[in-house]
C-alpha positions in Angstrom: -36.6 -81.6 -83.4 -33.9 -84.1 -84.0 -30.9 -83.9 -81.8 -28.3 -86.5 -80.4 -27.4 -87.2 -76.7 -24.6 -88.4 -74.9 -24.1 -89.4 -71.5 -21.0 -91.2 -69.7 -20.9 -93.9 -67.6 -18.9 -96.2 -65.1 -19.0 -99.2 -66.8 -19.7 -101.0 -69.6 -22.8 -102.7 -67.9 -24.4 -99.4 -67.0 -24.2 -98.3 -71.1 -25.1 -101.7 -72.1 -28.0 -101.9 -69.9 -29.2 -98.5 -70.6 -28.9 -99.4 -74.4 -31.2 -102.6 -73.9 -33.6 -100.1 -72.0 -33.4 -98.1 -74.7 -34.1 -100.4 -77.5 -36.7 -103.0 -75.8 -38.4 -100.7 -73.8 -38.2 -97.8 -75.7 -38.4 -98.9 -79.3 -35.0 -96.8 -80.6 -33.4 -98.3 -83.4 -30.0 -99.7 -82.7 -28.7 -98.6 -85.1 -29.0 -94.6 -83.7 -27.2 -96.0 -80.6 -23.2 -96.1 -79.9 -21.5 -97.2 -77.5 -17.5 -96.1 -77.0 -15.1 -94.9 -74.9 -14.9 -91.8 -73.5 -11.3 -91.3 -74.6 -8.2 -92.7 -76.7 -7.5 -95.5 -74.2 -8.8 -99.1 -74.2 -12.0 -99.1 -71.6 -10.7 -102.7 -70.4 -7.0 -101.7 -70.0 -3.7 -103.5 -71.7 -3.3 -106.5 -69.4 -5.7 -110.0 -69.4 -7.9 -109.7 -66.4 -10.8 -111.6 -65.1 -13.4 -113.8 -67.2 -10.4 -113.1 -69.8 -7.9 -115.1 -68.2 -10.0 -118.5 -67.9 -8.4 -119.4 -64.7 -11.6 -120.6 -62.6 -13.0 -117.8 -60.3 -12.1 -115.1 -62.7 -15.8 -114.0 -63.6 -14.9 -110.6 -62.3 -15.1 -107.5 -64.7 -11.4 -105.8 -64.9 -11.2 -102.3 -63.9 -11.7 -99.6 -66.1 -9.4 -97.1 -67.7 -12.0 -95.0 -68.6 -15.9 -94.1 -69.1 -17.8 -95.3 -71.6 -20.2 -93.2 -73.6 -23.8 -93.5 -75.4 -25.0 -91.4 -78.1 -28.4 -91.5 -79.6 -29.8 -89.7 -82.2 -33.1 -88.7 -81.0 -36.4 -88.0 -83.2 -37.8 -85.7 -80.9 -38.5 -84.1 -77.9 -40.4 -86.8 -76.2 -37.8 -89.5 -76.8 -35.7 -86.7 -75.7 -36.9 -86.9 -72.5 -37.6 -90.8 -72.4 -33.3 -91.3 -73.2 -32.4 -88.6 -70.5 -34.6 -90.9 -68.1 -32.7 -94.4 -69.3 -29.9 -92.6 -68.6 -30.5 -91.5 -65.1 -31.7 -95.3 -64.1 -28.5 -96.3 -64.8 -26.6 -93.4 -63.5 -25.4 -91.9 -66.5 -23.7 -88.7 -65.7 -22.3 -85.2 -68.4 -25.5 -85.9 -70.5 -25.5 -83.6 -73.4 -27.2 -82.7 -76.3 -25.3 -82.1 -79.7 
């Protein structure tokens, strides 16, 4: 039965490599797949930070404002349960279905 899921995440890495799970491993179109915030604000906050900056040394990720979330529109119940598992790997957490 088709549904869609949504989990939240840490960082943008976690959704990102949940998405490539998801896609290579998994065979889900990308195009069912989006990644966004979990609220109104900018995940990266307002100020240049890390690899932004250019300065050398400045490969670190700035922090995050808030979660980011992936939603998948899922065919069935199978793939249901083959998202829910991509999402735990890379500690996804408030996964719901809607």
């Amino acid at each position: 039965m088709p549904t869609t899921l949504t989990a939240s995440f840490d960082t943008r890495r976690e959704a990102e490599m949940t998405v490539e799970r998801l896609v290579q491993e998994q065979g889900i179109d990308r195009a069912a797949i989006v990644i966004a915030t979990a609220g109104d604000d900018n995940s990266a906050g307002e100020e240049v930070a890390g690899a932004d900056t250019g300065a050398p040394g400045s490969e670190e990720n700035p922090a995050l404002n808030g979660r980011i979330t992936v939603t998948v529109d899922v065919a069935d119940d199978a793939q249901a349960g083959d998202i829910k598992a991509a999402f735990a790997e890379f500690n996804g957490e408030k996964v719901s279905a809607g």
